[in-house]
MIFIRO-930379 format. One record per residue: z, x negated, y negated of N, C-alpha, C, O in turn; residue number from 1; residue in one letter. Coordinates in Angstrom, 1 decimal. Each point is the difference from the previous one (the first is absolute). Layout:
REM residues N
+--------+--------+--------+--------+--------+--------+--------+--------+--------+--------+--------+--------+-----+----+
!    n.w !    n.u !    n.v !   ca.w !   ca.u !   ca.v !    c.w !    c.u !    c.v !    o.w !    o.u !    o.v !   i ! aa !
+--------+--------+--------+--------+--------+--------+--------+--------+--------+--------+--------+--------+-----+----+
!      Z !      X !      Y !      Z !      X !      Y !      Z !      X !      Y !      Z !      X !      Y ! NUM !  a !
...
+--------+--------+--------+--------+--------+--------+--------+--------+--------+--------+--------+--------+-----+----+
***
This chain:
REM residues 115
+--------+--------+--------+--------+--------+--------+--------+--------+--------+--------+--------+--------+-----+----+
!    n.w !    n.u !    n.v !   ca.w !   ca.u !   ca.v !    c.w !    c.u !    c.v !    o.w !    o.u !    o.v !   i ! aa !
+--------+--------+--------+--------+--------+--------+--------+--------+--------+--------+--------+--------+-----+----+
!   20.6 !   34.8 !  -48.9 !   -1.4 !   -0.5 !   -0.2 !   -0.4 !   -1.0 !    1.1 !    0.7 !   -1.0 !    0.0 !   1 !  x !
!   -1.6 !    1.1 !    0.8 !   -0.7 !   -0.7 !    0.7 !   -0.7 !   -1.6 !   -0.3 !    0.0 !   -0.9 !    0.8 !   2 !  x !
!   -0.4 !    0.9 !   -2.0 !   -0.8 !   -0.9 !   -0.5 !    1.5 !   -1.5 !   -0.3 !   -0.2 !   -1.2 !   -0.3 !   3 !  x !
!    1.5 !    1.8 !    0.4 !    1.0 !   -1.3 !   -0.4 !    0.4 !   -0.4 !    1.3 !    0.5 !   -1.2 !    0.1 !   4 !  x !
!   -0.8 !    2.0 !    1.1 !    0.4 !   -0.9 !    1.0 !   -1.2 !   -0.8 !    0.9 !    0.0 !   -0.3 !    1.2 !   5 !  x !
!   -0.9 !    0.1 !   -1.9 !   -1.2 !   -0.4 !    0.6 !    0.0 !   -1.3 !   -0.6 !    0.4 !   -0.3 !   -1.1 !   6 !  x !
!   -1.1 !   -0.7 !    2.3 !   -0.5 !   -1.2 !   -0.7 !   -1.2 !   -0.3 !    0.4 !   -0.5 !    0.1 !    1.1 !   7 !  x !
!    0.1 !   -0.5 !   -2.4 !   -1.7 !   -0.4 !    0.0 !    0.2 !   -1.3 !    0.3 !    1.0 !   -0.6 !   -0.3 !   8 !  x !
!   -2.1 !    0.2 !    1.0 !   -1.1 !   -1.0 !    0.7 !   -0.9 !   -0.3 !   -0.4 !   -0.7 !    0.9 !   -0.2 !   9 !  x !
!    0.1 !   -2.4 !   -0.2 !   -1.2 !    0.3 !   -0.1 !   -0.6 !   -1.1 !    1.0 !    0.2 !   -1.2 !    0.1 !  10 !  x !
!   -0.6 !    1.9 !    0.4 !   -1.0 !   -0.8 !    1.4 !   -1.1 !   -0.7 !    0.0 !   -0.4 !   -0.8 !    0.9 !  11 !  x !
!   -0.4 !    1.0 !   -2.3 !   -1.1 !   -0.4 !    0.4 !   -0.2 !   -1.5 !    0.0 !    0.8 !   -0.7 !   -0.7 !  12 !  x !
!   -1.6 !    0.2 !    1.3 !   -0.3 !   -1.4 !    0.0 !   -0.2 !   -0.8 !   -1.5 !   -0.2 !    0.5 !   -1.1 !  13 !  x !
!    0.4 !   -1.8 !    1.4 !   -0.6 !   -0.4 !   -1.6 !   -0.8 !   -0.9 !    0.7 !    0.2 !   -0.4 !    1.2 !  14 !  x !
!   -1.3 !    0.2 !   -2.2 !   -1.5 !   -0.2 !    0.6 !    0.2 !   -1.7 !    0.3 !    0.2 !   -0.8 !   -0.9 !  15 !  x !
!   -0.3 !    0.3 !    2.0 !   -0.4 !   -1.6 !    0.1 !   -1.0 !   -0.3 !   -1.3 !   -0.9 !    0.6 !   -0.5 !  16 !  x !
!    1.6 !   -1.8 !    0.4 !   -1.1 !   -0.9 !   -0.8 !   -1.4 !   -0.2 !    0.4 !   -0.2 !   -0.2 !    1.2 !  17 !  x !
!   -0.5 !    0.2 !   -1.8 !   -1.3 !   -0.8 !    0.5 !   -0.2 !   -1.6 !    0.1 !   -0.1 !   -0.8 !   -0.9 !  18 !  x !
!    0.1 !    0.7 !    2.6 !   -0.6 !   -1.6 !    0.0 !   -0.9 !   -0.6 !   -0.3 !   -0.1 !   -1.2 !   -0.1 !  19 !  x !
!   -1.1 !    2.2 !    0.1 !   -1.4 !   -0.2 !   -0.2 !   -0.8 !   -0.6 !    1.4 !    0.6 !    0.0 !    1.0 !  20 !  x !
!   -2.1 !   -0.6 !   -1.1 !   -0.2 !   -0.5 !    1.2 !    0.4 !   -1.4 !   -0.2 !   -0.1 !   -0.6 !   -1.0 !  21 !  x !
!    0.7 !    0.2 !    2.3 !    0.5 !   -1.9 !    0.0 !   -1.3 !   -0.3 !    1.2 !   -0.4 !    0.6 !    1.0 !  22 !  x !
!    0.0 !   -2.1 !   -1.8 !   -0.7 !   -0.7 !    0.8 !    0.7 !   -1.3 !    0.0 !    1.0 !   -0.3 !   -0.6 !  23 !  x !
!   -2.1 !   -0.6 !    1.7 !    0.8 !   -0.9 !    0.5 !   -1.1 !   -0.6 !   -0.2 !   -1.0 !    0.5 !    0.3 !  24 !  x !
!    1.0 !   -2.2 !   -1.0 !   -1.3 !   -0.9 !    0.1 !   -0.2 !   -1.0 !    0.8 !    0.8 !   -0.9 !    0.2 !  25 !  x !
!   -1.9 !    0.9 !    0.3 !   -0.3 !   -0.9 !    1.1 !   -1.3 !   -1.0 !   -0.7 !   -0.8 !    0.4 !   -0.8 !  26 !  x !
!    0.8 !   -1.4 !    1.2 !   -1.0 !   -0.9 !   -0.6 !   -0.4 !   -1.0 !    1.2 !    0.8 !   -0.6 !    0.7 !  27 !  x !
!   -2.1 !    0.4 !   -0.5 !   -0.4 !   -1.0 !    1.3 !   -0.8 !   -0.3 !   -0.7 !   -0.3 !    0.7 !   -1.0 !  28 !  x !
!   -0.3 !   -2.1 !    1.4 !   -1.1 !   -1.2 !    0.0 !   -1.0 !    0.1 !    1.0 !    0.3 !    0.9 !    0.9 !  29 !  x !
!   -1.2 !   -1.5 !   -0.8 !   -0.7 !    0.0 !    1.4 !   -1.5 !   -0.1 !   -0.3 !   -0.5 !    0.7 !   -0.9 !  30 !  x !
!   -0.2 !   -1.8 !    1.7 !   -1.8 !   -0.4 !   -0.2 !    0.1 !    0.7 !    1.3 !    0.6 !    0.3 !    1.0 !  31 !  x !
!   -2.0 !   -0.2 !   -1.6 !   -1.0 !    1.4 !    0.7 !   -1.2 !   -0.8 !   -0.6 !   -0.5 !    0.1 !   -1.2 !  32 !  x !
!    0.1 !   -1.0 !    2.4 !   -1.6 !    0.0 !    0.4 !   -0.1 !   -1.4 !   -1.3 !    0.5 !   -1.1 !    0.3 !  33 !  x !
!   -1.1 !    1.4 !   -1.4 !   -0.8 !   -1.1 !   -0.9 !    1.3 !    0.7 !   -1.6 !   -0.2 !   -0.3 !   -1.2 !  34 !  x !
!    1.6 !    1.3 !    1.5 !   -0.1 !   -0.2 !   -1.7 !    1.9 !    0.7 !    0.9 !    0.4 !    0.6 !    1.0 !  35 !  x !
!    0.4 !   -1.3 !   -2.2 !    1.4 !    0.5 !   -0.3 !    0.7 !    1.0 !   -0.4 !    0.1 !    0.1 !   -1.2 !  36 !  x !
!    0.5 !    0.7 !    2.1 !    0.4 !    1.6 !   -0.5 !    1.5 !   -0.2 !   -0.5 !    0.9 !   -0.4 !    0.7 !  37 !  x !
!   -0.7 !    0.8 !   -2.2 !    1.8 !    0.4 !    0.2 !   -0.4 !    1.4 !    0.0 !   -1.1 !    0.4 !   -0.5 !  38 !  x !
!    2.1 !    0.3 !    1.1 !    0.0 !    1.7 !    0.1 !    1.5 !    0.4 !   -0.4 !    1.1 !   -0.3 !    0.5 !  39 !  x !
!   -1.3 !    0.9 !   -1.6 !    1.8 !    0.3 !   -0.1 !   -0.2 !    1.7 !   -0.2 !   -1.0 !    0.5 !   -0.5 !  40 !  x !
!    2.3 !    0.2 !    1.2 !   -0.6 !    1.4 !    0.4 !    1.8 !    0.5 !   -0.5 !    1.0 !   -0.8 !    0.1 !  41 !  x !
!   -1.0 !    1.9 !   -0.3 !    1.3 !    1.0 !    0.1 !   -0.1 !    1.0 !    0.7 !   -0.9 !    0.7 !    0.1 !  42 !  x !
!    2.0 !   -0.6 !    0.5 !    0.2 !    1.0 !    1.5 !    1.1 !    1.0 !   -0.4 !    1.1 !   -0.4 !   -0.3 !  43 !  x !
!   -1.4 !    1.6 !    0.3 !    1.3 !    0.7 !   -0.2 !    1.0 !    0.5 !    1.2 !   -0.4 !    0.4 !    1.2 !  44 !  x !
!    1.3 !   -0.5 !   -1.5 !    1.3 !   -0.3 !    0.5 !    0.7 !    1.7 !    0.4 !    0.9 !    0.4 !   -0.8 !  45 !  x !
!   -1.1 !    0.1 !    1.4 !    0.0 !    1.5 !    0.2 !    1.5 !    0.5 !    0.0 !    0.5 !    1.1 !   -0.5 !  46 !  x !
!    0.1 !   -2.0 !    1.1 !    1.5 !    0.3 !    0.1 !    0.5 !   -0.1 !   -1.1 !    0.9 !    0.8 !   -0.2 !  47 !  x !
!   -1.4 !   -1.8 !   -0.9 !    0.7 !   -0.3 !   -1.2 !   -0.3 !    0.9 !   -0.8 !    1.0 !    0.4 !   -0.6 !  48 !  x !
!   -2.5 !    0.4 !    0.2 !   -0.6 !    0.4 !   -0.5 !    0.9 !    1.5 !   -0.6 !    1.2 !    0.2 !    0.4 !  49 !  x !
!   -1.7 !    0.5 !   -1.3 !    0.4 !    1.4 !    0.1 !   -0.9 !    0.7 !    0.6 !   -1.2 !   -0.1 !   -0.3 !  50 !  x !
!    1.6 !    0.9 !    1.0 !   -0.4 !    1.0 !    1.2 !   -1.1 !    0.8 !   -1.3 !   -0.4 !    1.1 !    0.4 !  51 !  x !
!    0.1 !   -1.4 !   -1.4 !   -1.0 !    1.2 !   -0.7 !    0.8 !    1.3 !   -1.1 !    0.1 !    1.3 !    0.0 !  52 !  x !
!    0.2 !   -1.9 !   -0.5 !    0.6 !    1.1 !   -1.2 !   -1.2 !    0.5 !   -1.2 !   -1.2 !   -0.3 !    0.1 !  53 !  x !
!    1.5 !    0.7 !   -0.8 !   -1.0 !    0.3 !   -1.1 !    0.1 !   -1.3 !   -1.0 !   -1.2 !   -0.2 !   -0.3 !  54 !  x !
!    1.8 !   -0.4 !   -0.2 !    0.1 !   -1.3 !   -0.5 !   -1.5 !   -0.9 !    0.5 !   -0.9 !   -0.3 !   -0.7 !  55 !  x !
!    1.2 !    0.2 !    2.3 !   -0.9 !   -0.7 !    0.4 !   -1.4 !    0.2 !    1.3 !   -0.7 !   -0.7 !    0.7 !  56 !  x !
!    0.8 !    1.7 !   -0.8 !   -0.4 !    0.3 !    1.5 !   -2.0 !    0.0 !   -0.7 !   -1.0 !   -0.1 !    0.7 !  57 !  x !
!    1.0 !    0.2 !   -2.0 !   -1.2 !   -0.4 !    0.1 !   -0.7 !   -1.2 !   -0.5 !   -1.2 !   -0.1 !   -0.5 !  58 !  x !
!    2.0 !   -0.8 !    0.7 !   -0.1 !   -1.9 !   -0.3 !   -1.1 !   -0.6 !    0.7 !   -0.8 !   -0.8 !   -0.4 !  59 !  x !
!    1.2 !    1.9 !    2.1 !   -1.2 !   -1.1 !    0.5 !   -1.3 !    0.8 !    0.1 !   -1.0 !   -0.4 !    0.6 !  60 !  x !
!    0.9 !    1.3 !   -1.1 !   -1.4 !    1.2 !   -0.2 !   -1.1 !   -0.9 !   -1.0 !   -1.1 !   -0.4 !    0.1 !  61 !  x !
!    2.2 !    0.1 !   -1.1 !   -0.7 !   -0.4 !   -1.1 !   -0.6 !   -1.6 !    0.4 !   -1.0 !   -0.5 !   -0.4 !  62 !  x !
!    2.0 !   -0.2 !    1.1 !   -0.2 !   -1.5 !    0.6 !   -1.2 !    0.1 !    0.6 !   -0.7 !   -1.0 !    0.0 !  63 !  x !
!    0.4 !    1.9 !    0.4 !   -1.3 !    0.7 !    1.6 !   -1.0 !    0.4 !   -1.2 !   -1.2 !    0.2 !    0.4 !  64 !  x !
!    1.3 !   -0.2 !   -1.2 !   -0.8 !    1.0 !   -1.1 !   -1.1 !   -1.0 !   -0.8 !   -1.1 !    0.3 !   -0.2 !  65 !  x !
!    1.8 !   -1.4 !   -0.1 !   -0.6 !   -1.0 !   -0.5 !    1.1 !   -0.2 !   -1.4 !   -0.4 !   -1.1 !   -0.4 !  66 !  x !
!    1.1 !    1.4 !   -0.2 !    1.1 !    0.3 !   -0.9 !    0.2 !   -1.8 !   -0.4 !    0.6 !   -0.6 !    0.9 !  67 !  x !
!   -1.0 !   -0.1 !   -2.0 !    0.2 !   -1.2 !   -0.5 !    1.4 !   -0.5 !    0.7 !    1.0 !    0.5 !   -0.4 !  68 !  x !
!   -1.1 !   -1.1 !    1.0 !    1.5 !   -1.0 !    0.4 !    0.4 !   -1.4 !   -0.6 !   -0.8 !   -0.9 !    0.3 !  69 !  x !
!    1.8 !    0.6 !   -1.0 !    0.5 !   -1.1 !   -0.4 !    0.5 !   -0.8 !    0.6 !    1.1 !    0.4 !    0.4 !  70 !  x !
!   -1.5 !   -1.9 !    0.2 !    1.0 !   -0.2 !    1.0 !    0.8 !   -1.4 !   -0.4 !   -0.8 !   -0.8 !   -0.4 !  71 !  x !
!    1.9 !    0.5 !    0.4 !    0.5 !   -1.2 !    0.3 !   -0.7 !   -0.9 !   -0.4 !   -1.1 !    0.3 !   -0.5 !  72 !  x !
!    1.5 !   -1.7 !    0.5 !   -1.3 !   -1.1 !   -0.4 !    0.1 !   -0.6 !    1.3 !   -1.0 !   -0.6 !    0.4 !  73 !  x !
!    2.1 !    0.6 !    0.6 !    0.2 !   -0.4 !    1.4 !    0.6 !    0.8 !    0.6 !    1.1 !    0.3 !   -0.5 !  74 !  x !
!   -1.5 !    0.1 !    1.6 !    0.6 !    0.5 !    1.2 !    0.4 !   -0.8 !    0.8 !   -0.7 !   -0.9 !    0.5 !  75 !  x !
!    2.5 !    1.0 !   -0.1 !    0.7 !   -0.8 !    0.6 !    0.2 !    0.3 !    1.6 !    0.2 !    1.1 !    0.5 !  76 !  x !
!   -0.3 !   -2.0 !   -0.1 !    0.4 !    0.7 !    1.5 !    1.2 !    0.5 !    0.2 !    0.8 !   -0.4 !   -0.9 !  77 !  x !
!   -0.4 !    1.1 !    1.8 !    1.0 !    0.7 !    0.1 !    1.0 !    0.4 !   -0.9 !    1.2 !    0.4 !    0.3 !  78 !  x !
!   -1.8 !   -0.6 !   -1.5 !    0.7 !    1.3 !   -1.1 !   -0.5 !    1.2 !   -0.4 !   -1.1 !    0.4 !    0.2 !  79 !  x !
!    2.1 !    0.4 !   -0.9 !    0.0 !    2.2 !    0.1 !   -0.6 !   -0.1 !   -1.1 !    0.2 !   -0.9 !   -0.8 !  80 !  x !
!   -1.3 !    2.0 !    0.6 !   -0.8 !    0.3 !   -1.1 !    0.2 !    1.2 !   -0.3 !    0.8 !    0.5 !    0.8 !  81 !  x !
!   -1.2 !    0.4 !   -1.9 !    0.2 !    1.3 !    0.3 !   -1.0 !    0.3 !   -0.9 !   -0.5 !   -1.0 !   -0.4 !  82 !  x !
!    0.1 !    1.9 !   -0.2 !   -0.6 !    0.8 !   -1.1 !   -0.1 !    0.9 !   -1.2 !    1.2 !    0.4 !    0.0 !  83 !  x !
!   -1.8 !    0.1 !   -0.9 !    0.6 !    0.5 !   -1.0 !   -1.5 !    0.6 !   -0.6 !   -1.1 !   -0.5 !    0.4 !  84 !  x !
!    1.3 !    1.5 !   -1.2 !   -1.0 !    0.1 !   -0.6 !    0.2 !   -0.6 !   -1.7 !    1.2 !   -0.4 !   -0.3 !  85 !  x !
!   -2.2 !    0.2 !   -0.6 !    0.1 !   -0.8 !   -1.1 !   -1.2 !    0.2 !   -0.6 !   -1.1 !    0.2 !    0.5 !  86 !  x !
!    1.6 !   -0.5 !   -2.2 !   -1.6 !    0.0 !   -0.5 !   -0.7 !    1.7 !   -0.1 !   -1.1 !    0.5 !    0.0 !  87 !  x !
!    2.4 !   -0.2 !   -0.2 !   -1.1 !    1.9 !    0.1 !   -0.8 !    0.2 !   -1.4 !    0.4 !   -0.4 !   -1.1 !  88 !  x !
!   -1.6 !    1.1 !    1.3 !   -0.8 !    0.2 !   -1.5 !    0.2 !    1.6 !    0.3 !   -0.1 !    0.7 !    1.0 !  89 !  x !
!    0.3 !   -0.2 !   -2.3 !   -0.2 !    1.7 !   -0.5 !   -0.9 !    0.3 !   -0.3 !   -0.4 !   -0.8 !   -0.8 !  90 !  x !
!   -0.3 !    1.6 !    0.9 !   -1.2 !    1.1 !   -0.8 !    0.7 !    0.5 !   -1.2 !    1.1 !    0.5 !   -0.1 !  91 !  x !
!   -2.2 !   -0.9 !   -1.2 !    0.3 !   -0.2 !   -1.3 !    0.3 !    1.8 !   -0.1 !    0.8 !    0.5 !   -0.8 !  92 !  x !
!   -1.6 !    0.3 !    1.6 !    0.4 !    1.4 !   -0.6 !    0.8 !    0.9 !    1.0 !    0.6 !    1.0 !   -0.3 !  93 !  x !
!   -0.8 !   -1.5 !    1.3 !    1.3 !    1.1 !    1.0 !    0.8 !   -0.6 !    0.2 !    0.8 !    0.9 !    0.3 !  94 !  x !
!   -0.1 !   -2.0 !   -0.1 !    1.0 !   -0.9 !   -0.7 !    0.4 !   -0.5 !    2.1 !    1.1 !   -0.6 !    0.4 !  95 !  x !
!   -2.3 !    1.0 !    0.5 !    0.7 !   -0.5 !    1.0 !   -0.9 !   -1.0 !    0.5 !   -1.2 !   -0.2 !   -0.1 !  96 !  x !
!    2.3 !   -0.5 !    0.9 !   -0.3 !   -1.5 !    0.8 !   -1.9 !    0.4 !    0.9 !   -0.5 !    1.0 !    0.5 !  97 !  x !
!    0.2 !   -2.3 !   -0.7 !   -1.4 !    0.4 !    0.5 !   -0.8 !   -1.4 !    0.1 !   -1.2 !    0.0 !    0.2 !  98 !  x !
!    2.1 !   -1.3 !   -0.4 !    0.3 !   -1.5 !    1.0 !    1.4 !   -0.5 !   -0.2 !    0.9 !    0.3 !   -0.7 !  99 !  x !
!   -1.1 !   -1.2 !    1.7 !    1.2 !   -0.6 !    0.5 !   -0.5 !   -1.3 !    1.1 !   -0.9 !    0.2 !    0.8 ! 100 !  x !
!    1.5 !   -1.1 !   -1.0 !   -0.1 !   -1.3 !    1.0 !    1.4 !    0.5 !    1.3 !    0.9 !    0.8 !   -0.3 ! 101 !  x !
!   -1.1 !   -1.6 !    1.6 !    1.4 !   -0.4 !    0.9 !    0.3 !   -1.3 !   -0.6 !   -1.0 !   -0.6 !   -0.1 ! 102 !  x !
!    2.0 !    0.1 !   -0.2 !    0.9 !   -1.3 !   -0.1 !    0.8 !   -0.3 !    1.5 !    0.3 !    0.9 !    0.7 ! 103 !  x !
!    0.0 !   -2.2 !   -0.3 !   -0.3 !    0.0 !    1.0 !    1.5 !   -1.5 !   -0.4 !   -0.6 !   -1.1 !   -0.4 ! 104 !  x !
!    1.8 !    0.9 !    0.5 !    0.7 !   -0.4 !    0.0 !    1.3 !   -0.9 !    1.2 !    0.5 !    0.9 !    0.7 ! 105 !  x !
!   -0.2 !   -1.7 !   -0.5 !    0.7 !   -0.4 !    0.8 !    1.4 !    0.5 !   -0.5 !    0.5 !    0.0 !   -1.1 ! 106 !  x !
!    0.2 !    0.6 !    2.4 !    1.9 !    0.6 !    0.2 !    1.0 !   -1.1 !    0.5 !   -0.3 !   -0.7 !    0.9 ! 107 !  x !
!    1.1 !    0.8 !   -1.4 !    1.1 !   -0.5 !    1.2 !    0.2 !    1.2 !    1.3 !   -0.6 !    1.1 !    0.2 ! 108 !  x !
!    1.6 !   -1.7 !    0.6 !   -0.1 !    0.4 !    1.2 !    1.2 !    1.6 !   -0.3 !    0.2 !    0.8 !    0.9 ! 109 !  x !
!    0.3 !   -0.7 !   -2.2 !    0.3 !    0.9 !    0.1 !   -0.6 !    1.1 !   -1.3 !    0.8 !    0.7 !   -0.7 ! 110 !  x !
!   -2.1 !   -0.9 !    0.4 !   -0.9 !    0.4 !   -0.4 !    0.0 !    0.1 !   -1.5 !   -0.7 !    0.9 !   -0.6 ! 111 !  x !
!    1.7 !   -2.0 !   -0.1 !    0.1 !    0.2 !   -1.5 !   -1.9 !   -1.2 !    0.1 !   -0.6 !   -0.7 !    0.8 ! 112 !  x !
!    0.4 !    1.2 !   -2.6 !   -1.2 !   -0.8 !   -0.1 !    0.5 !   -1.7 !   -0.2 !    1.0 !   -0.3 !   -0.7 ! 113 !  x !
!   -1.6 !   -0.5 !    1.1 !    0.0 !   -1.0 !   -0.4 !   -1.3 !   -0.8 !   -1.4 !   -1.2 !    0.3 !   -0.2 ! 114 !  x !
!    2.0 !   -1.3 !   -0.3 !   -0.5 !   -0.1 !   -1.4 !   -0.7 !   -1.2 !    0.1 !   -0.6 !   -0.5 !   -0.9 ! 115 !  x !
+--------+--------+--------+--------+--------+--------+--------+--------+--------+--------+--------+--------+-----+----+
***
């Protein structure tokens, strides 16, 4: 029999985790003219990021969309942020998602959440 001197393989990949998108916070000061600007912004971090899986690849569609965002009560400078969806509401009769907020959380540098 053929089938006892064979050995199976299984090759296929196991799927990377999802990192989600990583931002990085930047915060400046600065007068301009007659009034005081703080500007605090998140920058995403491309390398860190996940290249776009189904998990996340439409986070920033909906960010672009107008999609309610939660954020922080301070953005720190040069700490990792990342994102999440949260807050999903169902339709009382087809039972699917139809809102949802982004939550908008600070990571450590090896991307567990911080509390």
């Amino acid at each position: 029999m053929e089938s006892e001197n064979c050995l199976l393989l299984d090759l296929a990949e196991e799927p990377n985790e999802c990192k989600g998108i990583i931002f990085r916070g930047h915060v400046s000061q600065y007068f301009d003219g007659n009034k005081l600007v703080l500007k605090q912004e998140l920058r995403i971090l491309k390398r860190k990021s996940c290249p776009g899986c189904e998990k996340c690849v439409f986070l920033l569609d909906e960010i672009n969309e107008g999609t309610h965002i939660i954020f922080p009560d301070e953005i720190k400078n040069g700490k990792l942020y990342s994102c999440k969806v949260t807050n999903m509401s169902r339709d009382y009769e087809t039972g699917y998602v139809d809102g949802w907020d982004i939550l908008i959380y600070e990571v450590k540098e090896n991307g567990v959440e911080r509390k």
